[in-house]
C-alpha positions in Angstrom: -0.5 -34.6 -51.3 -1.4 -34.3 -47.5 1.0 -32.6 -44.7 1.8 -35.1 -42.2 0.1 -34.2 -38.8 3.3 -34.5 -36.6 5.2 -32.1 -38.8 2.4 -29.5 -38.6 2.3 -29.9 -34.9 6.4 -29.2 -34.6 5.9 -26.1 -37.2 3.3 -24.7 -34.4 5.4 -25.5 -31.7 8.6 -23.3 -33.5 6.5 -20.2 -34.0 4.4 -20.9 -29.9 7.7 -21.0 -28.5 9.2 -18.2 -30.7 6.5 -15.8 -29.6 7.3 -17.2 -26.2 10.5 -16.4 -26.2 10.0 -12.7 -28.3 7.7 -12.5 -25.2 10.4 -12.7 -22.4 12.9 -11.0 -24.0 10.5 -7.5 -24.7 10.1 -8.0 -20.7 13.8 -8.9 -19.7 14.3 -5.8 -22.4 11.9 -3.8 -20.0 13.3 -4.9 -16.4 16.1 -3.9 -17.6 14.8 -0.2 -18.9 13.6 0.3 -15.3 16.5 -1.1 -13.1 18.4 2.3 -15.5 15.8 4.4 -14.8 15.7 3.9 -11.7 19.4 4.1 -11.2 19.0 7.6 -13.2 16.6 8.9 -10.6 18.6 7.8 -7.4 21.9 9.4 -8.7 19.8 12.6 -9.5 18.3 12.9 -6.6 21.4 12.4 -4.5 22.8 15.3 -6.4 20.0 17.4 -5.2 20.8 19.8 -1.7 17.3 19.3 -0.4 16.6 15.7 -1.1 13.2 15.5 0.1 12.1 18.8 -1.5 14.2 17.9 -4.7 12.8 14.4 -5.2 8.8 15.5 -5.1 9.8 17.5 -7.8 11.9 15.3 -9.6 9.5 13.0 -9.8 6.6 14.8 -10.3 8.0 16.6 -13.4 9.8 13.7 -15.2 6.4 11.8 -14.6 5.0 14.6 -16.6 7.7 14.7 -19.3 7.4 11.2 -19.9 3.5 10.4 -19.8 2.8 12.9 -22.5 5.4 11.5 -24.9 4.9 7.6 -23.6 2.1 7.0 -22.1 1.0 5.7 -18.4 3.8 3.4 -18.0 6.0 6.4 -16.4 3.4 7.8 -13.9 4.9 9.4 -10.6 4.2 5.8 -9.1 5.3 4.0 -11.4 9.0 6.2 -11.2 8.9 5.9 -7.5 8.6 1.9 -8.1 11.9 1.9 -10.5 14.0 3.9 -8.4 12.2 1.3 -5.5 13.8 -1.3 -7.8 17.1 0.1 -8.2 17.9 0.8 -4.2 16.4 -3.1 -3.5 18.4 -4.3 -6.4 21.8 -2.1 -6.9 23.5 -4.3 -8.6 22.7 -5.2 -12.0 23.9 -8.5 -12.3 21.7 -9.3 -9.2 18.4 -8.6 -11.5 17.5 -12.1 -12.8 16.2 -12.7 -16.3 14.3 -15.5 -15.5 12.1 -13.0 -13.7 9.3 -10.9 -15.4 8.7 -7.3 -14.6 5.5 -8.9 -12.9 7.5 -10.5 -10.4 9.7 -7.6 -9.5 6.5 -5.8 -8.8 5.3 -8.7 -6.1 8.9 -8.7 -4.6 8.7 -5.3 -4.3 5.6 -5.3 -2.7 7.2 -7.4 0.2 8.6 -5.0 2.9 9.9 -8.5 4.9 13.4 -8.7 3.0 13.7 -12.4 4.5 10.2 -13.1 3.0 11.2 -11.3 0.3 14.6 -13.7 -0.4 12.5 -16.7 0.5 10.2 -16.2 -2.6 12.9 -15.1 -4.4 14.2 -17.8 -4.1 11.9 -20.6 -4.1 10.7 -18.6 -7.7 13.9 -19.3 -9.2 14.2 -22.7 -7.9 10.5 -23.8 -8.8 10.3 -21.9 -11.9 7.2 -20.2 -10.9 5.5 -17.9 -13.1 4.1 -14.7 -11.9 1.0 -16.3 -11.0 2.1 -19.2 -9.1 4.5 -16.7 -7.4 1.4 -14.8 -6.3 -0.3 -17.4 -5.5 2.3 -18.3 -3.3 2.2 -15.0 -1.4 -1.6 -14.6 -1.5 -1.6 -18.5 0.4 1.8 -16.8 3.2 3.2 -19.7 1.8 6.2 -18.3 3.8 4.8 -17.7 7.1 2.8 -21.2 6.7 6.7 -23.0 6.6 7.7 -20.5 8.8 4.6 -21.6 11.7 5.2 -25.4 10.9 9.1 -24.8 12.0 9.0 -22.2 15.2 5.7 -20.8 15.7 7.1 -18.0 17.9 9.0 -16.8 14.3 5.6 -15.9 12.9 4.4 -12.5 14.7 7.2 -11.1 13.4 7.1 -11.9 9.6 4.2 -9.3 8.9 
């Protein structure tokens, strides 16, 4: 007796789009990890008399703490890029789960906060995926729209 081919075929696509889906919600799991660490390290440091002074060393010893027990994924600037997180995204409900940690990390890399809401935005509305959405940046998809609407606008994008 012989399987019938379309019932293998929707067997493989449960388990691809269970992995899929295991996938996303490790890395929603994750965003979330580092939206709390980085709320952790803002409140910390705000405790701290001499901020400046205090948050080198915060930083710098936590990073410490944490690579030897977990690994690279807690480096200094990789804790200076959650609490980066936390202060461009205070509240949590504001931290999408359609977005990967990926993302975050191009978003964050935009210092333009209206470039950064534009692909934001136009992420969530096209679906993009972290590459698309790089893509997108890597083509200034913004300040292309932004040039084809008032070309005066555009020197002061960057």
């Amino acid at each position: 007796m012989e399987l019938r081919i379309g019932f293998i075929e929707e067997v493989k696509g449960i388990i691809a789009n269970s992995r899929e889906d295991a996938i996303r919600s490790v890395d929603n799991v994750r965003v979330k990890m580092y939206w709390k660490l980085g709320r952790k390290i803002v409140e910390e440091e705000q405790q701290g008399k001499e901020r400046a002074e205090y948050a080198k060393f915060l930083l710098k010893n936590l990073s410490k703490e944490l690579t030897s027990v977990f690994g690279e994924s807690f480096s200094k600037r990789q804790l200076e890029r959650y609490r980066q997180f936390y202060r461009l995204y205070p509240i949590a409900s504001a931290v999408r789960t359609q977005f990967s940690w990926t993302h975050y990390k191009l978003f964050l890399s935009l210092k333009n906060e209206s470039k950064r809401l534009f692909y934001q935005t136009e992420s969530h509305k096209n679906n993009w995926s972290s590459r698309q959405l790089e893509r997108q940046i890597n083509s200034q998809l913004y300040e292309r729209l932004l040039l084809s609407s008032n070309p005066s606008d555009v020197r002061s994008v960057k």
